[in-house]
MARKOLRO-531199 format. One record per atom (N, C-alpha, C, O): x, y, z; residue in one letter. Coordinates in steps of 0.2 Angstrom, whole numbers, plus 5000, padded with zeros to 4 digits. Example, Ala and Ser with C-alpha at 12.3 -4.5 7.8 and 13.67 -1.06 7.14 Angstrom:
<recs>
506649725039A/506249785039A/506649845039A/507149835042A/506449895035S/506849955036S/506450005039S/506750065040S/
</recs>
This chain:
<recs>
500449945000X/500050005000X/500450065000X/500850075005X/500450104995X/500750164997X/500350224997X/499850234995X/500750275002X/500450315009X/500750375007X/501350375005X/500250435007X/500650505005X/501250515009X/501350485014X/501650565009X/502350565009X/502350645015X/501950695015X/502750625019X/502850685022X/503050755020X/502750795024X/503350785015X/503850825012X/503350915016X/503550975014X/485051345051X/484451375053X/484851445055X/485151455060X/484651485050X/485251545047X/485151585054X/485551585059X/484551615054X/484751685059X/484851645067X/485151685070X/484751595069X/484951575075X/485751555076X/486051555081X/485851525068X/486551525068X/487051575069X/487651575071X/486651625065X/486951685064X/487251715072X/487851715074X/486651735076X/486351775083X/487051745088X/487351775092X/487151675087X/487451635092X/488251645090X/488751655094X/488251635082X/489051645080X/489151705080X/489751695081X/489051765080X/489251815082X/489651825088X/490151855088X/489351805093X/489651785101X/490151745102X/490251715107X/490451725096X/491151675096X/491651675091X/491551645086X/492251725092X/492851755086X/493051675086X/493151635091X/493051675079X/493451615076X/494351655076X/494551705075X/494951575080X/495351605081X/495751605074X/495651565070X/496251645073X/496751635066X/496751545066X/496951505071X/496551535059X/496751455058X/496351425059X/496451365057X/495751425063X/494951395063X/494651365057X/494351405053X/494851305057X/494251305050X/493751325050X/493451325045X/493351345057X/492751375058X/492651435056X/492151465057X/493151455053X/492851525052X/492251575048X/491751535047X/492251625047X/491551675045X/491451635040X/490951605038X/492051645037X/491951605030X/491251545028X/490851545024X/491551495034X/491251425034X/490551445038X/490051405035X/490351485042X/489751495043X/489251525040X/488651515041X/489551575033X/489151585030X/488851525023X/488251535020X/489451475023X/489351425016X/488851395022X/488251375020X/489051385030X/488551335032X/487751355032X/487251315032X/487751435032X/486851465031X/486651415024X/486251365022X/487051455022X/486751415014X/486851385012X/486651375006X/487151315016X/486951235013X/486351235016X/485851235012X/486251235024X/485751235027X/484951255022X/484351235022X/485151295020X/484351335016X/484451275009X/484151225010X/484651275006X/484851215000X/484551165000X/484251134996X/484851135007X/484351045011X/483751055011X/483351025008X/483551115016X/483051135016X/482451125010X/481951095010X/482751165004X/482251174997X/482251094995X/481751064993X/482951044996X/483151004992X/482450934997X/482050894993X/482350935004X/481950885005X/481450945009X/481350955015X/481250975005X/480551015007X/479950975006X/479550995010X/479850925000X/479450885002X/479250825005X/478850795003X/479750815010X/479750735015X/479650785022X/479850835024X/479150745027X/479250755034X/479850765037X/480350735034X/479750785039X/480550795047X/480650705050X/480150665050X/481150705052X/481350635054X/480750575051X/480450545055X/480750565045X/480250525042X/480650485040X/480350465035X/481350455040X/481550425037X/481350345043X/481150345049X/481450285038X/481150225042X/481650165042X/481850145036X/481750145050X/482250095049X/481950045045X/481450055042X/482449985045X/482349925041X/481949855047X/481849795046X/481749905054X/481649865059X/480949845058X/480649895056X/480649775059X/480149775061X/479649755066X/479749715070X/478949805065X/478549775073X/478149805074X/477949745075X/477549835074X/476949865074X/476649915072X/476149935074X/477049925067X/476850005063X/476349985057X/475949925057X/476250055051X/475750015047X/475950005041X/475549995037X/476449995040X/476749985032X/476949925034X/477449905038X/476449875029X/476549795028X/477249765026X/477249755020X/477649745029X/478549715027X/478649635025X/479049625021X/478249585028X/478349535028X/477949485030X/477449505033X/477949425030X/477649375033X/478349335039X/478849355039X/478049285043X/478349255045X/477949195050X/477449205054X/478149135051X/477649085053X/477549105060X/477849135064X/476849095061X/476749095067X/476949045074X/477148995073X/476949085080X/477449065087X/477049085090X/476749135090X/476949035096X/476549025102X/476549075106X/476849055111X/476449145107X/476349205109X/476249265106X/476249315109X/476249235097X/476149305094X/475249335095X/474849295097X/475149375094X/474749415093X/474049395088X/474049405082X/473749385091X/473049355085X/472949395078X/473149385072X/472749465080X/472749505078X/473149515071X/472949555067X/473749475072X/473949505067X/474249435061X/474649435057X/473849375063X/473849325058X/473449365053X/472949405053X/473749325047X/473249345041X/472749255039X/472849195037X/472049295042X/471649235042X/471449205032X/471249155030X/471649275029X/471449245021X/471949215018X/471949195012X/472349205021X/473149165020X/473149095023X/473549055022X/472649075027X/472649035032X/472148995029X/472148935029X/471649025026X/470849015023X/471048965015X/470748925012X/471749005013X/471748985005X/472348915007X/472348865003X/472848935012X/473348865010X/473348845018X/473848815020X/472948855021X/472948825029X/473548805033X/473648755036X/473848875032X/474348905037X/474348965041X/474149015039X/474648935048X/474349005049X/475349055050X/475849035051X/475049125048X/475849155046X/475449235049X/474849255048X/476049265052X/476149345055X/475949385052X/476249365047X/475849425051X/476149475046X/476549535052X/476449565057X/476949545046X/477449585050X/477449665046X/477449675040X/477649705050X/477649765049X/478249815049X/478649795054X/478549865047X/479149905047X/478749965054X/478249995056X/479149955055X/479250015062X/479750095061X/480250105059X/479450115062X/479650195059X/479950215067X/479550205072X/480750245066X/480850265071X/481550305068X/481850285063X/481850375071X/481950425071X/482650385066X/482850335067X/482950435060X/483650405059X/484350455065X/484350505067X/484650405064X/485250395069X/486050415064X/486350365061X/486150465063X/486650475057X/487450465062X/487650495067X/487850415059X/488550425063X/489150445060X/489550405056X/489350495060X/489950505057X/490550495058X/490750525063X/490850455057X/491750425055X/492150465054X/492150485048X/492550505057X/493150555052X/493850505053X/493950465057X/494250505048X/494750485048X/495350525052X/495350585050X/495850515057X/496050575060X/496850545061X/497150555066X/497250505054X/497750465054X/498050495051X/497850545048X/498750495052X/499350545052X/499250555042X/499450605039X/499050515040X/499050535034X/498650565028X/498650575022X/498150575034X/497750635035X/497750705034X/497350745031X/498750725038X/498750785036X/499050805030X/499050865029X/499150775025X/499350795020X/498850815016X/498250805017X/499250865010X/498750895006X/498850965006X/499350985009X/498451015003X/498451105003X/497751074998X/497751044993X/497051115004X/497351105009X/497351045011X/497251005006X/497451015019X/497650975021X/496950945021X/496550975022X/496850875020X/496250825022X/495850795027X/495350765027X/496150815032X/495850845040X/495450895039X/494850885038X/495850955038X/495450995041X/494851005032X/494451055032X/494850945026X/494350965023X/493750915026X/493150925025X/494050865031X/493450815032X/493150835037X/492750805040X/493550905040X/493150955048X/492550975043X/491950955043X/492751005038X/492251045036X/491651005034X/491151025037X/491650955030X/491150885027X/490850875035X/490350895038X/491450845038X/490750825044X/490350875048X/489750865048X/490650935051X/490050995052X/489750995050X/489251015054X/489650985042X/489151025039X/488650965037X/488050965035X/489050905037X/488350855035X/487850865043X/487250885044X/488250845047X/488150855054X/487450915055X/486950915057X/487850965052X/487151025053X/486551035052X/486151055055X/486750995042X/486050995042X/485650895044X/485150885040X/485850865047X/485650825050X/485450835056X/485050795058X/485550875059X/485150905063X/484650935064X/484350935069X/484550985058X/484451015055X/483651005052X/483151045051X/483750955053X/483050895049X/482750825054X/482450775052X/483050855062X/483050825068X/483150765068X/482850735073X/483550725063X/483850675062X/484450675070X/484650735071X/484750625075X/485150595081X/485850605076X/486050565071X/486250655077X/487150645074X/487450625080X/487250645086X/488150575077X/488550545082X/489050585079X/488950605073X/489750585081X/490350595077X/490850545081X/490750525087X/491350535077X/491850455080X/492250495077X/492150525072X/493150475080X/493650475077X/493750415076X/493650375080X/494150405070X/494450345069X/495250345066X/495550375062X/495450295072X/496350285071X/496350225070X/496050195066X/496950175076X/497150125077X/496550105079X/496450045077X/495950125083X/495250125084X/494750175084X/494850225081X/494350165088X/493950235088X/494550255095X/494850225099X/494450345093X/494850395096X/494550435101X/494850445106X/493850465100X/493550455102X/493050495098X/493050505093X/492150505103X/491650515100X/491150565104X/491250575110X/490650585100X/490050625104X/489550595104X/489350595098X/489150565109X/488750525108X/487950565104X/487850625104X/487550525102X/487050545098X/486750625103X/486750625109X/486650665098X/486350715100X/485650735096X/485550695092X/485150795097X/484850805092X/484650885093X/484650915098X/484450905089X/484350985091X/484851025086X/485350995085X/484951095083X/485551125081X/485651135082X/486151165079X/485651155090X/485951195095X/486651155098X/487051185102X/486751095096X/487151045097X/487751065093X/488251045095X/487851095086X/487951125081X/488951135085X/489451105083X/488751195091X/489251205094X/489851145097X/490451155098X/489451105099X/489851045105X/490250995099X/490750965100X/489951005091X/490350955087X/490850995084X/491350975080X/490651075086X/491151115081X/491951115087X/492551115085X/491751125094X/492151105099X/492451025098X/493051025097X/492150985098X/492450925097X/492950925090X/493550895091X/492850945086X/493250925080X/493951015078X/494251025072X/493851045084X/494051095082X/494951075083X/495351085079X/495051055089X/495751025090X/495950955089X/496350915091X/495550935085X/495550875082X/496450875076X/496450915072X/496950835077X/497550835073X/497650765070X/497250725072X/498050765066X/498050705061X/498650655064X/499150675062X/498550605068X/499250555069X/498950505072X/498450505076X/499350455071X/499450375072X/499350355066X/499650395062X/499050295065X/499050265057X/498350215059X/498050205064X/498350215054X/497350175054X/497350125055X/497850085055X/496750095057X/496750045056X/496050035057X/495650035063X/495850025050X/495050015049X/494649965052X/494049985055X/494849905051X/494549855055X/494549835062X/494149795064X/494949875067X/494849865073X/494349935075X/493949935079X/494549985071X/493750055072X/493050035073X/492650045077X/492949975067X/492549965064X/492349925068X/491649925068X/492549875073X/492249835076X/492049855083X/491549845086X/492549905085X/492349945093X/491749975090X/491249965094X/491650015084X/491150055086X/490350015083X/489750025085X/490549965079X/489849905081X/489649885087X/489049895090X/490149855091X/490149855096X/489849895104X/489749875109X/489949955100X/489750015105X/488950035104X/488450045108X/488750025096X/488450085095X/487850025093X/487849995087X/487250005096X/486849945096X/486249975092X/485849935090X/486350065090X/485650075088X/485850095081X/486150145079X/485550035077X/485650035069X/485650115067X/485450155071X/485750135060X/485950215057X/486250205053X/486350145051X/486450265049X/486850265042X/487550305046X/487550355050X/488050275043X/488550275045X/488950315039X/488750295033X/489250355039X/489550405035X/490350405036X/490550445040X/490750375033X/491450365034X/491850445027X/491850445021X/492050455030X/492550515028X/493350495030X/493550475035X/493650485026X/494250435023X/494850445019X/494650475014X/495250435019X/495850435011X/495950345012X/496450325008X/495550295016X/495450255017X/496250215015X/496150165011X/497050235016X/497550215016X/497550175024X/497450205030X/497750125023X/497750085027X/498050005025X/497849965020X/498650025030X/499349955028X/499049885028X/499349835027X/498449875031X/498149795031X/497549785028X/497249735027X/497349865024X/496949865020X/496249885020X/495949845024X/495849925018X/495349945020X/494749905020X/494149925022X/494949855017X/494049805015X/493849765023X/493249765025X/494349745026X/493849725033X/493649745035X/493149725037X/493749835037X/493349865041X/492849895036X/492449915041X/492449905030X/492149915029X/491649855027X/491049875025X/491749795026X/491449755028X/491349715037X/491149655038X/491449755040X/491249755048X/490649795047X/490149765049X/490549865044X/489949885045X/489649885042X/489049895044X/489749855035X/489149805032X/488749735037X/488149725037X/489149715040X/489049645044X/488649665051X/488249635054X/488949735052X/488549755057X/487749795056X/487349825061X/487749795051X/486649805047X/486649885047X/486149915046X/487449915048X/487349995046X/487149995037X/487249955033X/486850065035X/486950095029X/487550135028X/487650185030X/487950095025X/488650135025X/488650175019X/488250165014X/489150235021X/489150275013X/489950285014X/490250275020X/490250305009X/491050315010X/491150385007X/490950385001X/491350435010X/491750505007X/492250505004X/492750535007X/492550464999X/493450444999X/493850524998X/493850544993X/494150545002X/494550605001X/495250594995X/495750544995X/495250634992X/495850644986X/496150674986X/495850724983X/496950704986X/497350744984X/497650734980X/498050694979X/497550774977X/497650754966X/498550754967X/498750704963X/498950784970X/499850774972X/499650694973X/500150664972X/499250664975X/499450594978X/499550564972X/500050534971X/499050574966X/499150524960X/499750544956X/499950504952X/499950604958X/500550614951X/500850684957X/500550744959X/501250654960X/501650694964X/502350734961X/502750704957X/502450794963X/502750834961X/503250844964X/503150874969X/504150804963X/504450784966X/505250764965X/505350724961X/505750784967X/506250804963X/506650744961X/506650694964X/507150754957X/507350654954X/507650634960X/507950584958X/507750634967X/508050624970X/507850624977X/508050664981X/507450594981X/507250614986X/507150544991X/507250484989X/506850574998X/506950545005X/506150535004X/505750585005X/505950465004X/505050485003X/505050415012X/505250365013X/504450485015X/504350435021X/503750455022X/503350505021X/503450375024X/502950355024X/502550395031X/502850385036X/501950435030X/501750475036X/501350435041X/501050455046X/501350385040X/501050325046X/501750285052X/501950275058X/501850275046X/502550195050X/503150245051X/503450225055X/503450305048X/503750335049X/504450295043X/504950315042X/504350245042X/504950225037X/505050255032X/504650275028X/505550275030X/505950305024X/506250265018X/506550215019X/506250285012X/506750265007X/506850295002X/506350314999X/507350305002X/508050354996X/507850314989X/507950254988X/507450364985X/507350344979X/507650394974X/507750454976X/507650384966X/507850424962X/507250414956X/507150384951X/506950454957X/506050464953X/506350484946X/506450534944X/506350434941X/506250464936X/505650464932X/505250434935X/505550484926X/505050484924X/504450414923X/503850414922X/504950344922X/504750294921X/504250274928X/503650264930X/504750284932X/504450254939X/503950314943X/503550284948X/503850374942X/503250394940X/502650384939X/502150394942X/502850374932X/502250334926X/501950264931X/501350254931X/502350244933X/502250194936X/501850184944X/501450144946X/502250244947X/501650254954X/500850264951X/500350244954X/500950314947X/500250344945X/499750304942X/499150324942X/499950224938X/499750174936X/499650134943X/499250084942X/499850124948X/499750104955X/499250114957X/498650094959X/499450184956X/498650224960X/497950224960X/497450224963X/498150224951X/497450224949X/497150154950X/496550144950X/497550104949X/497150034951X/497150034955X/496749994956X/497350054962X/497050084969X/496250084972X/495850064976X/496350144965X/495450184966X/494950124961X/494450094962X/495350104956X/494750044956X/494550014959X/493950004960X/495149974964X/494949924969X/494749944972X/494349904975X/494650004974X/494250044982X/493550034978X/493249984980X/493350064972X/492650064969X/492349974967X/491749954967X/492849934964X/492449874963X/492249854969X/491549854968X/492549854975X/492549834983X/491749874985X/491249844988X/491849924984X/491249954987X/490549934982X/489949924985X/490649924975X/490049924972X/489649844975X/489149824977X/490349794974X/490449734977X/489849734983X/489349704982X/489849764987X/489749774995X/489149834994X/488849854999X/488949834990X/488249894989X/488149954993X/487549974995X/488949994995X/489150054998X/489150114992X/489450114987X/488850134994X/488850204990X/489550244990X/489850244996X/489850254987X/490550304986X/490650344981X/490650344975X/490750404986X/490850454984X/491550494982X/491850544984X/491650474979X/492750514979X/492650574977X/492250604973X/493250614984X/492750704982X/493650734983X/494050714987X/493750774978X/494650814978X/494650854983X/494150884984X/494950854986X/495050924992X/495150994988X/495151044990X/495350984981X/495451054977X/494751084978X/494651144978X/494151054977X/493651064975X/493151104984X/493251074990X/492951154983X/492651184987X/492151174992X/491751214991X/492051134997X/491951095001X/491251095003X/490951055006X/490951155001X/490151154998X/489851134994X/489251114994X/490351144988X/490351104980X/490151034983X/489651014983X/490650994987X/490550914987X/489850924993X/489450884992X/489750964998X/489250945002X/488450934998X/487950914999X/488650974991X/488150994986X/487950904982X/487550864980X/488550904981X/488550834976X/488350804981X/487750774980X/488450784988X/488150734992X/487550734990X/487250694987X/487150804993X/486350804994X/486150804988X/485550814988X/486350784982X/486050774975X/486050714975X/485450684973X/486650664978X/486550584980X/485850554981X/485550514978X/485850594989X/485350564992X/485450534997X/486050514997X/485050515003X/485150445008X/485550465013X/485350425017X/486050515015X/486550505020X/486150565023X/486450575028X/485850605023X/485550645027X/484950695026X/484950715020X/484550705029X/483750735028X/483550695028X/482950685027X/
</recs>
């Protein structure tokens, strides 16, 4: 595997004013006003669905018809189907889907190789997770947020309201990129932890020396709705680099003295890109939505491509 190389406007508004973004904040005015305006955008974009109307996969007494299943000595009279009983004399349940609030969990990637880029891929996947986060709340949908390194790093537990807005802009503000990943052991701690099914939102450069497909089949196996943000820095595919150089790896911290010419270039660059295949066969494989988003591109711009998607929030 090779690893990039070290070398709700007016209330938003009334509350942000009572708090100077310091030099260097990704939070800044800037990002406040893109967040008025994604906010207003989701808004037009599921203007015609209820507020928390989305519906688990769970079943149990609601009214939207799901399934059958044999009848067991305790179920409920009431909800045999006697015209089913009448034509092949069996008696079977009818089961129903259960509507209950969606639970949105966001995964940031926060591993040493992370920090690379201009800008850096931390501080664009602060920006993505805030802002999906907002308007997920936004739309009174439960946001969690998790770091993920060697495992979960740590996390916010489900909140709901946007007034909550602040405690994830505090949580992910001194957020820095180090350790090295490791997707499959994140991935089982936070199945582990986290019992109340949701859609799960991994924001990623998903570089990881043992490989990213365990862990992302952990949360398939764990009945989440995964979506994946693959983060990109266009230097990683075709890096700019002098014939001569000390390339260390920004996870394991290992080094080696190479001499780049153009053939073995060509040749990183032909690595890479079957890289991002493998990421996309794997994911389509595994029925994960993926999104690969350049950090060159404006971070509104990709918040915009999500809500055109669909599925991962409102």
């Amino acid at each position: 595997m090779i690893l990039p190389f070290r070398h709700r406007s007016v209330e938003v508004r009334s509350a942000r004013d009572k708090r100077t973004a310091a030099p260097g904040d990704p939070f800044d005015e800037r990002f406040w006003n893109k967040l008025e305006y994604l906010a207003i955008v989701s808004r037009k974009v599921f203007s015609g669905r209820a507020r928390a109307e989305r519906r688990s996969k769970k079943t149990g007494s609601g009214i939207e018809f799901a399934d059958y299943r044999h009848y067991c000595s305790g179920d409920d009279f009431r909800y045999l189907d006697w015209n089913v009983y009448g034509r092949l004399g069996r008696l079977l349940t009818r089961l129903y889907e259960e509507e209950e609030d969606l639970t949105i969990y966001i995964l940031l990637d926060r591993s040493a190789s992370m920090a690379f880029g201009e800008p850096p891929k931390l501080g664009y996947g602060k920006r993505l997770a805030a802002a999906l986060a907002y308007i997920g709340l936004g739309h009174l949908d439960r946001v969690s947020l998790h770091l993920v390194g060697e495992g979960i790093d740590g996390r916010l537990p489900p909140a709901r309201g946007k007034h909550h807005i602040f405690e994830i802009l505090d949580f992910l503000r001194p957020v820095t990129a180090a350790g090295r990943t490791d997707l499959a052991a994140a991935a089982r701690a936070f199945v582990a932890r986290n019992k109340r099914r949701g859609v799960v939102i991994l924001i990623s450069d998903l570089y990881d020396h043992a490989g990213f497909e365990a862990g992302l089949r952990q949360l398939c196996y764990g009945k989440f709705e995964s979506y994946v943000l693959h983060l990109l820095d266009e230097n990683e595919a075709r890096p700019r680099l002098p014939g001569e150089a000390l390339l260390v790896d920004a996870e394991t911290g290992e080094g080696r003295e190479v001499v780049l010419s153009p053939g073995l270039l060509e040749r990183y660059a032909e690595a890479h890109a079957a890289y991002l295949g493998r990421v996309e066969a794997f994911c389509r494989q595994l029925q994960i939505p993926l999104i690969p988003l350049s950090t060159r591109i404006p971070f509104e711009d990709s918040v915009l491509r999500i809500l055109r998607r669909g599925g991962m929030v409102g």
